[in-house]
TORGU-203852 format. One record per residue (C-alpha): residue number from 1; residue in one letter; x, y, z. Coordinates in Angstrom, 3 decimals, m for minus. Example, Ala and Ser with C-alpha at 12.3 -4.5 7.8 and 13.67 -1.06 7.14 Angstrom:
BEGIN
rec n 1 | res a | x 12.300 | y m4.500 | z 7.800
rec n 2 | res s | x 13.670 | y m1.060 | z 7.140
% end
This chain:
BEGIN
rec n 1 | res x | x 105.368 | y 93.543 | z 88.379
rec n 2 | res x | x 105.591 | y 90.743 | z 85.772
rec n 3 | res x | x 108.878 | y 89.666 | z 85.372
rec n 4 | res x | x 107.764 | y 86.370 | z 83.139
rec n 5 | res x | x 106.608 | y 88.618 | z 80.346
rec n 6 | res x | x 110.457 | y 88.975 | z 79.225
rec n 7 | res x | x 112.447 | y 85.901 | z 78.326
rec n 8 | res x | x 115.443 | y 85.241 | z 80.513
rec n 9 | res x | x 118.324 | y 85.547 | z 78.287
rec n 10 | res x | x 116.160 | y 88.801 | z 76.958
rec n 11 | res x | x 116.171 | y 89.970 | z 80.668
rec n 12 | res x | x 119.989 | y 89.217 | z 81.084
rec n 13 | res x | x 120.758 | y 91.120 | z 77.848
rec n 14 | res x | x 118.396 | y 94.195 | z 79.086
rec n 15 | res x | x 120.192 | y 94.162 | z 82.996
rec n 16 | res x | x 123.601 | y 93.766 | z 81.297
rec n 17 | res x | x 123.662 | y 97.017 | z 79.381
rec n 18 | res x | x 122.188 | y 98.986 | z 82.442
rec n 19 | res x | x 125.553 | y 98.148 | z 83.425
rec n 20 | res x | x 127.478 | y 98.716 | z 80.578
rec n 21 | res x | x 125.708 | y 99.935 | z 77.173
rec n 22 | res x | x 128.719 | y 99.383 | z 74.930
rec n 23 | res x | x 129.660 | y 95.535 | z 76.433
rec n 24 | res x | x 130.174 | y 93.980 | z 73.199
rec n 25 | res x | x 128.092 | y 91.197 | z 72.094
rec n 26 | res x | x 131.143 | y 88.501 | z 72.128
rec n 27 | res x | x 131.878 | y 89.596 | z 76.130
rec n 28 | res x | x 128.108 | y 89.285 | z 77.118
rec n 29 | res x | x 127.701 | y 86.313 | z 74.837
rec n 30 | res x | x 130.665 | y 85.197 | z 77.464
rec n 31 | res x | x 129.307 | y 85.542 | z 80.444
rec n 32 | res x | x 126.245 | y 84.232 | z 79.616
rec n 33 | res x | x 127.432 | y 81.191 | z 77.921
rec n 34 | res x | x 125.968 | y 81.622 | z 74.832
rec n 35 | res x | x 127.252 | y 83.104 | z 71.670
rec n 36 | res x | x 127.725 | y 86.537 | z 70.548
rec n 37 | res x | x 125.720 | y 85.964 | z 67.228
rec n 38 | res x | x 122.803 | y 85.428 | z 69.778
rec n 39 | res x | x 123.337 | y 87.758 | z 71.602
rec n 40 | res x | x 123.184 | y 90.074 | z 69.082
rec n 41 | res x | x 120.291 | y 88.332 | z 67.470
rec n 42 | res x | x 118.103 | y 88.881 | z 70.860
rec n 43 | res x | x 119.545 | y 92.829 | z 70.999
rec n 44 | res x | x 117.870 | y 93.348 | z 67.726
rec n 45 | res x | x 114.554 | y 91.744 | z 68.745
rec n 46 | res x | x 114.391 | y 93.969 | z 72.464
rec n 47 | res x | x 114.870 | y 96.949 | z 70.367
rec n 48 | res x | x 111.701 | y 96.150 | z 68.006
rec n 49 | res x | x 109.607 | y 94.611 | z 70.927
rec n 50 | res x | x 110.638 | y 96.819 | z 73.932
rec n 51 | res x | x 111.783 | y 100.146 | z 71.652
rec n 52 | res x | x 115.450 | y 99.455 | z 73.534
rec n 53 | res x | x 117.775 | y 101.941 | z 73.132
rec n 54 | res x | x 120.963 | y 102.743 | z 74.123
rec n 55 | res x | x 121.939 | y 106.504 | z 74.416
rec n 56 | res x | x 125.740 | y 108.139 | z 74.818
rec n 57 | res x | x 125.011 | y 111.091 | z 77.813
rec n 58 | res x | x 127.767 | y 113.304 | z 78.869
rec n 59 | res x | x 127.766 | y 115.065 | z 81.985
rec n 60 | res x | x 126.445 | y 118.187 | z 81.935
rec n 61 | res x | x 129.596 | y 119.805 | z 83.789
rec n 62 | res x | x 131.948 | y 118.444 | z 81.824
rec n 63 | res x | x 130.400 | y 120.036 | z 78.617
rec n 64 | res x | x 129.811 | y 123.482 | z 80.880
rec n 65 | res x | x 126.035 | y 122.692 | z 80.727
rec n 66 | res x | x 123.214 | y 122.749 | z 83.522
rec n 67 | res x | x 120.493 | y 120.982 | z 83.365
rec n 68 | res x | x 116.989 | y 122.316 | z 84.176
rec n 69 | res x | x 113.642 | y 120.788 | z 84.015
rec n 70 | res x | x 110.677 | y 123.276 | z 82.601
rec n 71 | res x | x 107.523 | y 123.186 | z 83.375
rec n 72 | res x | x 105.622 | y 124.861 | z 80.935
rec n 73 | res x | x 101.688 | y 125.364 | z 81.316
rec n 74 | res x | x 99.833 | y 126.423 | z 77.922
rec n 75 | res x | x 96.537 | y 127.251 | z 76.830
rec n 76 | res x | x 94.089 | y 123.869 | z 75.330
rec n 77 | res x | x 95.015 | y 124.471 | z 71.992
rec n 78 | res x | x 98.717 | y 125.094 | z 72.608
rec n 79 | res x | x 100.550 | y 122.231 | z 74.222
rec n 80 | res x | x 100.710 | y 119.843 | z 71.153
rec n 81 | res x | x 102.147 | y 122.624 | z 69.257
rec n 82 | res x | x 104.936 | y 123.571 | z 71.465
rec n 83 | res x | x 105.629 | y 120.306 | z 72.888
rec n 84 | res x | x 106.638 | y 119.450 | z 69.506
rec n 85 | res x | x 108.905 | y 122.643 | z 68.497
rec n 86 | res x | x 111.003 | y 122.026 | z 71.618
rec n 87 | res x | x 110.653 | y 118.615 | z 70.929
rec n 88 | res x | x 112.704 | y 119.526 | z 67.740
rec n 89 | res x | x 115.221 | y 121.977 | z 69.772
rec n 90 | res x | x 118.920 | y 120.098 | z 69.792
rec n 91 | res x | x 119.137 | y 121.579 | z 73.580
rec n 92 | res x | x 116.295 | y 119.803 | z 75.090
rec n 93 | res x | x 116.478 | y 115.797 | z 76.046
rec n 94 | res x | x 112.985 | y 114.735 | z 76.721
rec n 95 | res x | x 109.775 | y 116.544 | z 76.037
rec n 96 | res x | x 106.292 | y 115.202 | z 78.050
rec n 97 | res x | x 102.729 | y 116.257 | z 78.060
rec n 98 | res x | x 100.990 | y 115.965 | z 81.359
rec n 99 | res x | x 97.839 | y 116.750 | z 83.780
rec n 100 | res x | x 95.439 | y 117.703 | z 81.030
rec n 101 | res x | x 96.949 | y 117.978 | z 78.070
rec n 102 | res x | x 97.802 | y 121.513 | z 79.412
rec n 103 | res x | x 101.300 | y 121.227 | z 80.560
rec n 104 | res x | x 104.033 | y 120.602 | z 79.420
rec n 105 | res x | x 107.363 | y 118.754 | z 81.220
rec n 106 | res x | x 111.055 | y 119.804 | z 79.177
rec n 107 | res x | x 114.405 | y 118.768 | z 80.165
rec n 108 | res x | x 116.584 | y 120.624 | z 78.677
rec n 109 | res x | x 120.353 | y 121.468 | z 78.925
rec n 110 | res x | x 121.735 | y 124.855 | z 78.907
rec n 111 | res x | x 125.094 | y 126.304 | z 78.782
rec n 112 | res x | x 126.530 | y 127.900 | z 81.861
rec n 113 | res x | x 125.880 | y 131.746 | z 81.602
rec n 114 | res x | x 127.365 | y 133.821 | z 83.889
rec n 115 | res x | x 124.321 | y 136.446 | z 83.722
rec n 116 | res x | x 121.900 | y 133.428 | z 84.631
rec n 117 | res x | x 120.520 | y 133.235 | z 80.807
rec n 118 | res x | x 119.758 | y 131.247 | z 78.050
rec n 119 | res x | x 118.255 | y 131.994 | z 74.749
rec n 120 | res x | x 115.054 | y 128.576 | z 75.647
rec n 121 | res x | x 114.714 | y 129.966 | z 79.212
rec n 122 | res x | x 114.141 | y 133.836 | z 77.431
rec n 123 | res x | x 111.953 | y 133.042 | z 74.406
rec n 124 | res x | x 109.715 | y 130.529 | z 76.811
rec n 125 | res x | x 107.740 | y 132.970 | z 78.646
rec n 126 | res x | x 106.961 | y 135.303 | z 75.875
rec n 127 | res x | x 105.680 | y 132.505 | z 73.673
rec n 128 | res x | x 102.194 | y 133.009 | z 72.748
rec n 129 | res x | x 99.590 | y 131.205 | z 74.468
rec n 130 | res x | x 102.332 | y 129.946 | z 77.254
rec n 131 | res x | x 100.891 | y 130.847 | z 80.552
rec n 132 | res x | x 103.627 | y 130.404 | z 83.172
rec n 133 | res x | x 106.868 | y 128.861 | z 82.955
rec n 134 | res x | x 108.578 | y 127.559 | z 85.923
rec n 135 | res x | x 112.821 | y 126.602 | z 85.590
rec n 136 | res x | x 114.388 | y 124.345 | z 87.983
rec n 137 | res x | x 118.006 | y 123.377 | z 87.678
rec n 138 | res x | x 118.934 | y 119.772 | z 88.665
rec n 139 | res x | x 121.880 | y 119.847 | z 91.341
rec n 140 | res x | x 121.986 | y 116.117 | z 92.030
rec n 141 | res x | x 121.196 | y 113.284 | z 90.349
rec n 142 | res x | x 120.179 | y 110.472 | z 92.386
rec n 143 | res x | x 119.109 | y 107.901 | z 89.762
rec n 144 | res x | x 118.543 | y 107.894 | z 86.112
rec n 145 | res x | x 117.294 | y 104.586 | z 84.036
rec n 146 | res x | x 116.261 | y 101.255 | z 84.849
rec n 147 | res x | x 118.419 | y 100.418 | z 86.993
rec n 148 | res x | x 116.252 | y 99.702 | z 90.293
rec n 149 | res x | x 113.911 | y 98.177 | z 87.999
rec n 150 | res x | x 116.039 | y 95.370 | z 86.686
rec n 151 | res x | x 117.971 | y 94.885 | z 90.086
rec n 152 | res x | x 114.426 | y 93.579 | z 91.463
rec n 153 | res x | x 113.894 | y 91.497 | z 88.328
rec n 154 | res x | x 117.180 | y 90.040 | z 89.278
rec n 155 | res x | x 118.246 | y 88.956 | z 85.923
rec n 156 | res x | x 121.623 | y 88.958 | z 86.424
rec n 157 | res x | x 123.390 | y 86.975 | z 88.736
rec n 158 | res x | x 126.340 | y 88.694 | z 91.285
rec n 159 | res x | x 128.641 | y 86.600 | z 89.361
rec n 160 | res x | x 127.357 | y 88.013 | z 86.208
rec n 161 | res x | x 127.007 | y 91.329 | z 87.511
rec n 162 | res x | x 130.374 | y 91.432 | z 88.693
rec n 163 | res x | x 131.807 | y 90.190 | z 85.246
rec n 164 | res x | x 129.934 | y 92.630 | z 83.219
rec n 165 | res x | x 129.752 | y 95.457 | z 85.819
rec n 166 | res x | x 132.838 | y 98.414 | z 84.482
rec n 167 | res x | x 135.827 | y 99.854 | z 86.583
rec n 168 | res x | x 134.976 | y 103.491 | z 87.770
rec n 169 | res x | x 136.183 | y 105.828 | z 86.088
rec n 170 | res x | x 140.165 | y 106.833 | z 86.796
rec n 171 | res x | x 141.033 | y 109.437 | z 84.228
rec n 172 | res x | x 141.519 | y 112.729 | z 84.254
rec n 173 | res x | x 138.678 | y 115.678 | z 83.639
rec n 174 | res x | x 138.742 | y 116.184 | z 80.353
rec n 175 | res x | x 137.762 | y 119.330 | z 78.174
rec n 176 | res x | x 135.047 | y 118.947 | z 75.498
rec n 177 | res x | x 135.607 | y 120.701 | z 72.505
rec n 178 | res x | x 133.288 | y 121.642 | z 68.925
rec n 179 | res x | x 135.382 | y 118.733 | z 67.623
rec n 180 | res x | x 133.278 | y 116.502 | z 70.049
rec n 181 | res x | x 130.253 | y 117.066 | z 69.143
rec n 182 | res x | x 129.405 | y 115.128 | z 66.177
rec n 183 | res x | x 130.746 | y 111.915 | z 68.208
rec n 184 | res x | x 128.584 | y 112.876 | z 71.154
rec n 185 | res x | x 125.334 | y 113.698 | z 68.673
rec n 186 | res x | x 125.996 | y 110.485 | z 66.843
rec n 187 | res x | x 126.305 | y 108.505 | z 70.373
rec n 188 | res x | x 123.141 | y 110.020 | z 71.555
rec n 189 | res x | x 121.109 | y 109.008 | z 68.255
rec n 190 | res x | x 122.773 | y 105.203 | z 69.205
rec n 191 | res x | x 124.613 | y 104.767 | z 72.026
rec n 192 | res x | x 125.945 | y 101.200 | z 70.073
rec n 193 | res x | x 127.065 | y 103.010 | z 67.355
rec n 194 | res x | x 129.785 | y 100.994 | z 65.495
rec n 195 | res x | x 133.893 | y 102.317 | z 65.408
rec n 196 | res x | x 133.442 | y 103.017 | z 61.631
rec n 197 | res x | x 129.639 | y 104.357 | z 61.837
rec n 198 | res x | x 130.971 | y 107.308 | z 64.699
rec n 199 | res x | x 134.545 | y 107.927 | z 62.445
rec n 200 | res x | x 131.900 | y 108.640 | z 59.689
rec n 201 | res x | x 129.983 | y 111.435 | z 61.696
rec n 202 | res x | x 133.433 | y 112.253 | z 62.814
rec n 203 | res x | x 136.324 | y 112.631 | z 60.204
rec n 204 | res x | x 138.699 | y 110.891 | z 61.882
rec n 205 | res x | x 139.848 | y 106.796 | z 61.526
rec n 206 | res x | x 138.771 | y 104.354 | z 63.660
rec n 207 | res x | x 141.838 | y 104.776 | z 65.525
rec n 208 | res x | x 141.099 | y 108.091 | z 66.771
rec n 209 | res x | x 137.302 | y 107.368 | z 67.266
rec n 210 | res x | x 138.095 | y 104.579 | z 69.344
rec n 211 | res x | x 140.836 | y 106.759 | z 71.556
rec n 212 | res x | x 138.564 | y 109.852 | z 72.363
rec n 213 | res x | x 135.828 | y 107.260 | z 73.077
rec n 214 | res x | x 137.916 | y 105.469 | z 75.442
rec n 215 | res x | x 139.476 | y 109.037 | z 76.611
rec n 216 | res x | x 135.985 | y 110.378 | z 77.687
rec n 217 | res x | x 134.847 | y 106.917 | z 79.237
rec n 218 | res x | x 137.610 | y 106.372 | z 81.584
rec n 219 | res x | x 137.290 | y 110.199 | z 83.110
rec n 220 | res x | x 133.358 | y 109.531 | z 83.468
rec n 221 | res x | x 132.473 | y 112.377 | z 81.147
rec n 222 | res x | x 130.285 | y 109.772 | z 78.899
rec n 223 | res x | x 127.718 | y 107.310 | z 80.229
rec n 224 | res x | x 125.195 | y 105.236 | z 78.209
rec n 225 | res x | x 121.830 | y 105.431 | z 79.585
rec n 226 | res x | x 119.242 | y 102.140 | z 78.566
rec n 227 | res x | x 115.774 | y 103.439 | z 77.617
rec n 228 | res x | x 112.725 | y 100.587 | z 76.850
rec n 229 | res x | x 109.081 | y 100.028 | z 76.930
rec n 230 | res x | x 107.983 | y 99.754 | z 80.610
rec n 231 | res x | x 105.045 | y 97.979 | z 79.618
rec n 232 | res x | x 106.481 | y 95.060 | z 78.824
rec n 233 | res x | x 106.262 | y 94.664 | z 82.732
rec n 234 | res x | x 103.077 | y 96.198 | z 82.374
rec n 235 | res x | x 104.468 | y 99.706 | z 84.298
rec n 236 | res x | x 101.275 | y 101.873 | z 82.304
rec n 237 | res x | x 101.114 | y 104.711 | z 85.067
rec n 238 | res x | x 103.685 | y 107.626 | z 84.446
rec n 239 | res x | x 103.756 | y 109.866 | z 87.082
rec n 240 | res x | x 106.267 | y 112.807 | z 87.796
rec n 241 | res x | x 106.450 | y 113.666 | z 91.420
rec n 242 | res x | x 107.142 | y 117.340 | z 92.595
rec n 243 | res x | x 108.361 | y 116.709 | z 96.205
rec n 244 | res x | x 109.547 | y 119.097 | z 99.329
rec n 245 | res x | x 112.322 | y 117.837 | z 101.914
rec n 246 | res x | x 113.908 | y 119.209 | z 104.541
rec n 247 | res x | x 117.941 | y 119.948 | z 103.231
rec n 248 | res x | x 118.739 | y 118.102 | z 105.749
rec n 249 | res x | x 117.199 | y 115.097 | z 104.637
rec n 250 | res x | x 117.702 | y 115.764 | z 100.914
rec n 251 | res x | x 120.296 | y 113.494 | z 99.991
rec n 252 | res x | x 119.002 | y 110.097 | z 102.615
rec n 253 | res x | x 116.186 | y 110.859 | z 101.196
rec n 254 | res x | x 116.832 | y 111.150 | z 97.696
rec n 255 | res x | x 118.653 | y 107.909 | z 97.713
rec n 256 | res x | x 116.233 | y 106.246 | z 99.125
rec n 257 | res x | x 113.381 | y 106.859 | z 96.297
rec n 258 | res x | x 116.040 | y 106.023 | z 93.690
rec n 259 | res x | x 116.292 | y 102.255 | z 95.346
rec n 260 | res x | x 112.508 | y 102.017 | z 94.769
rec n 261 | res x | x 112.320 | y 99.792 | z 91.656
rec n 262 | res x | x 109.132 | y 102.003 | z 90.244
rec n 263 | res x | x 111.806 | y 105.310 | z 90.112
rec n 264 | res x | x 113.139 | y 105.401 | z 86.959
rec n 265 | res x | x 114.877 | y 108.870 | z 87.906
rec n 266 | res x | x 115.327 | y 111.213 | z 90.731
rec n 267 | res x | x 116.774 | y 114.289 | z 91.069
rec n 268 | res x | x 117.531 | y 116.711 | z 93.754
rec n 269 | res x | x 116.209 | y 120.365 | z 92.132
rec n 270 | res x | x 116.317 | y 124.288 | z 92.600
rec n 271 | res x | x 112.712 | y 125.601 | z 92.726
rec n 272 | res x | x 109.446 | y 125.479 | z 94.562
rec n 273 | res x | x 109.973 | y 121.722 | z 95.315
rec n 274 | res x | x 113.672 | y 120.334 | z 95.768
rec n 275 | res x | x 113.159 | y 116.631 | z 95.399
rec n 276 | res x | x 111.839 | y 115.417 | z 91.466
rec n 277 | res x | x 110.832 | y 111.947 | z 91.010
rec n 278 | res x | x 109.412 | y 110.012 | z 87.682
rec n 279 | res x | x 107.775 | y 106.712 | z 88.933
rec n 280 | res x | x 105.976 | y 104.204 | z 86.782
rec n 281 | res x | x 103.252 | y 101.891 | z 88.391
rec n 282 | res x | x 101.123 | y 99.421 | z 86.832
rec n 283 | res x | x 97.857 | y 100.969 | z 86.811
rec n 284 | res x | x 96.119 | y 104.055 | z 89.404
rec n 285 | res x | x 95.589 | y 101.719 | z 91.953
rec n 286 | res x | x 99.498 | y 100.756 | z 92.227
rec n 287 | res x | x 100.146 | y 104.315 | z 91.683
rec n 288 | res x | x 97.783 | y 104.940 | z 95.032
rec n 289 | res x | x 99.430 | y 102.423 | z 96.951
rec n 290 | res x | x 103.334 | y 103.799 | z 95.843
rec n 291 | res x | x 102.044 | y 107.124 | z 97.035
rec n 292 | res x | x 100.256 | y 106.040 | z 100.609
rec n 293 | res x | x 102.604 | y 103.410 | z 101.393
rec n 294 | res x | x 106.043 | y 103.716 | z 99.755
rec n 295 | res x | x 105.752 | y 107.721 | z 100.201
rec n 296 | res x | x 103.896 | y 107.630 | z 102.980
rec n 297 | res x | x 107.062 | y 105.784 | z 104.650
rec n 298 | res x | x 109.415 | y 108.592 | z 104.119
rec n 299 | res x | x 108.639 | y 111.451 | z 107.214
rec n 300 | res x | x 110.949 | y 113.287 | z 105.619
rec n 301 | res x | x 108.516 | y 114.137 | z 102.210
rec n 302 | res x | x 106.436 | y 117.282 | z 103.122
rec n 303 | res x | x 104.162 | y 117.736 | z 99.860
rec n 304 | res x | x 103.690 | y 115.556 | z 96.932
rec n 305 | res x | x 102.799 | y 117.204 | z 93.920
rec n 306 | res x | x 101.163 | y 114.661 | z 90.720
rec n 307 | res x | x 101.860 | y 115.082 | z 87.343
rec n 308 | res x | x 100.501 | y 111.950 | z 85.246
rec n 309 | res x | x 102.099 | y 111.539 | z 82.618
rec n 310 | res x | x 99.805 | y 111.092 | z 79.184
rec n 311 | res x | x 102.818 | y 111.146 | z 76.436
rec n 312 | res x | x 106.389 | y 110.775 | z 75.899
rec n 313 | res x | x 106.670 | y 113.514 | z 72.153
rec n 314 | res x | x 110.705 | y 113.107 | z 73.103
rec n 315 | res x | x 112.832 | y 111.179 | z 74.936
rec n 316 | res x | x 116.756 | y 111.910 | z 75.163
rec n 317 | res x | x 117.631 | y 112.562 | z 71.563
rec n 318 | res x | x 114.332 | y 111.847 | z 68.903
rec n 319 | res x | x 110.505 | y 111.464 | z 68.939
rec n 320 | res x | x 109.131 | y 108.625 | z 71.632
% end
């Protein structure tokens, strides 16, 4: 991977809200020794040259959601079509067209029903011109992000990484409400969203803004996820990998994909496979030599099932 293709103070900034997506510009600016107005200056270029984005996630169980990832396989003609109506669905986070052109990959998150329905995973199959649909819920998540990616880059120093790296969460569970949800919709349009920019979408001051922000931070209900242009390291190969392991091995196993620095998320899963893993790669021949030699590694995989990836329509909360 090419490192050299991002600047070094642009890599810092990128590693350093992996971290922490809300560090403010005048702490960063700290740490690295330069000012906050450049700091913020440099933010502003990564998100025009590397589409960066910072997006507010809540757990799913703290908002009484499961997550499930669809795979939904259409006719030719179809997949466009319905890629982009879920696309536009507020309960789905990332919508991708794979294989051919004729399938379709949906994350989407679903309230908990105690009858094991949902109004997406109903309509779905009796969609015209979908021909299967397969649902598999997400029970673990091993790694979501960048994060393996820019620990290899090694932008960061441990000294940096230290200063910028957040205390785990101590607070209580907390209890999300109807109230919360035009803070967490305006957090997942932009995770950086400004005090007076969420107490808009809000209602309330500042004050109160700032405290259920805080509130929902400390008890680990919120994260900030980092999205950006792989390319810029010249990752062009999106694959999703449909794996099988032993439940034995599950968890070693999961955690040991989600160190790879090509893994930008893995997830242990319900279903026909248990173990899902998106890798980018520079090109096929990378892609080959992840699968025979990084995979091929792990005794533990059984079958590897491709999906290459040839769009992102959505990714978290907008178009991609």
């Amino acid at each position: 991977m090419n490192f050299s293709t991002l600047a070094p103070l642009d890599g810092k900034i990128l590693h350093a809200l992996t971290l922490d997506g809300r560090v403010s510009f005048t702490r960063l600016g700290e740490v690295l020794g330069v000012s906050g107005q450049t700091v913020a200056r440099r933010y502003a270029g990564l998100r025009r040259s590397a589409a960066l984005r910072v997006i507010g996630t809540i757990d799913p169980h703290a908002n009484g959601e499961a997550q499930w990832m669809l795979r939904v396989h259409t006719t030719p003609d179809a997949a466009e079509p319905i890629a982009a109506a879920l696309a536009r669905r507020p309960d789905t986070a990332w919508v991708q067209l794979t294989s051919a052109g004729t399938e379709i990959i949906c994350a989407s998150r679903i309230p908990e029903d105690p009858a094991g329905e949902s109004p997406l995973l109903r309509s779905l199959p009796r969609t015209p011109r979908v021909l299967a649909v397969t649902a598999q819920r997400v029970l673990h998540t091993f790694v979501g992000g960048g994060h393996g990616l820019l620990d290899q880059a090694a932008f960061l120093t441990a000294d940096e990484r230290a200063a910028l790296t957040p205390s785990p969460p101590v607070g209580d569970p907390v209890h999300l409400s109807a109230a919360d949800q035009p803070l967490l919709l305006a957090l997942r349009r932009d995770g950086r969203a400004k005090l007076a920019e969420l107490a808009a979408a809000t209602g309330w001051s500042t004050t109160s803004a700032h405290r259920r922000l805080t509130t929902l931070r400390e008890a680990g209900a919120l994260t900030f996820d980092v999205d950006f242009d792989r390319t810029i390291f010249g990752l062009r190969a999106r694959t999703l990998l449909w794996t099988t392991v032993a439940a034995a091995d599950l968890h070693r196993t999961g955690k040991a994909l989600a160190a790879h620095p090509e893994t930008v998320f893995a997830g242990a899963t319900t279903g026909p496979t248990n173990l899902l893993v998106n890798v980018h790669c520079e090109n096929a021949g990378a892609l080959y030599a992840y699968l025979t030699e990084r995979i091929a590694s792990l005794p533990e995989i059984g079958t590897v099932e491709t999906s290459p990836v040839l769009r992102n329509v959505k990714y978290f909360s907008g178009p991609h």
